[in-house]
N, C-alpha and C positions, 0 to 999 in steps of 0.2 A: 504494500500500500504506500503510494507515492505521500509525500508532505506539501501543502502546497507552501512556499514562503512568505506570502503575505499573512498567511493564516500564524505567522510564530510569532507580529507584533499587534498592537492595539494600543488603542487609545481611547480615555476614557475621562471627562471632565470632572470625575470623581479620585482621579488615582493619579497620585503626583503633579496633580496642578493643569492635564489634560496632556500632558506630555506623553510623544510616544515611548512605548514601554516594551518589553520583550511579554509576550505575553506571559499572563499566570505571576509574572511578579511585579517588583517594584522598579525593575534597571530599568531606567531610563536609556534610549539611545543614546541620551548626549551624556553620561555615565560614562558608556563604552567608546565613545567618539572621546572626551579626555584620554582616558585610556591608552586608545590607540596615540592619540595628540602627542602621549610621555613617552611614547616609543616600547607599547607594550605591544607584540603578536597578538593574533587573534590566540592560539595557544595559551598564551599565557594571561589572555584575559579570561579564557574559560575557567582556567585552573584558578586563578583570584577568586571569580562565583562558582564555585564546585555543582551547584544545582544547576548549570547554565552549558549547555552541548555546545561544541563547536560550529555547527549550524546557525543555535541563536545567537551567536556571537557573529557570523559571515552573515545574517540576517537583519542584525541592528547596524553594523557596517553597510551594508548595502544600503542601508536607507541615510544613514547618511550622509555618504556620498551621491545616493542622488538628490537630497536636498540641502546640502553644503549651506549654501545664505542662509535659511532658513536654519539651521542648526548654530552655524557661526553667530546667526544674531542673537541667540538665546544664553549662547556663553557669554557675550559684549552684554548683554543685559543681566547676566547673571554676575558679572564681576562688577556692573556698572550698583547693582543693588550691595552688594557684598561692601564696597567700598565706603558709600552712603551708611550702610551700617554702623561699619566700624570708625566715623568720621563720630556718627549719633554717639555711638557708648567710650570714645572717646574726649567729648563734649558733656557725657555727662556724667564719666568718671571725675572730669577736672575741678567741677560745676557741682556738687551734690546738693 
């Protein structure tokens, strides 16, 4: 019985924020897309999530890559919010 590969991701505006996800868990694509980003193999990104086949691992990489802008602006908005954070609790560590 064939898999088909779209049927391994989803997305759900319930489950991490509507981001796409490998199905059945919580990895997000752009999880695996850093990953890959720090010069990990698909290999050895499996072996990181031990619950996670090498399939869903070339599965959330495919999507990726085929929606690059779309994944790269969620990281620039993810470090864009990350920053504003840590600007906040250091503003109001100094400030109590």
């Amino acid at each position: 019985m064939s898999i088909q590969i779209d049927s391994m991701l989803s997305q759900n505006p319930n489950v991490c924020g509507g981001r796409m996800c490998i199905d059945g868990t919580r990895i997000t694509v752009l999880q695996i897309a850093v990953m890959e980003n720090e010069g990990l193999s698909p290999e050895e990104i499996a072996a990181e999530y031990s619950h996670l086949n090498l399939a869903q691992v070339h599965a959330a990489l495919s999507y990726y890559h085929a929606n690059l802008q779309e994944i790269e602006r969620q990281l620039e908005d993810d470090a864009t919010l990350a920053e504003q954070l840590k600007q906040q609790h250091q503003a109001e560590t100094a400030n109590p």
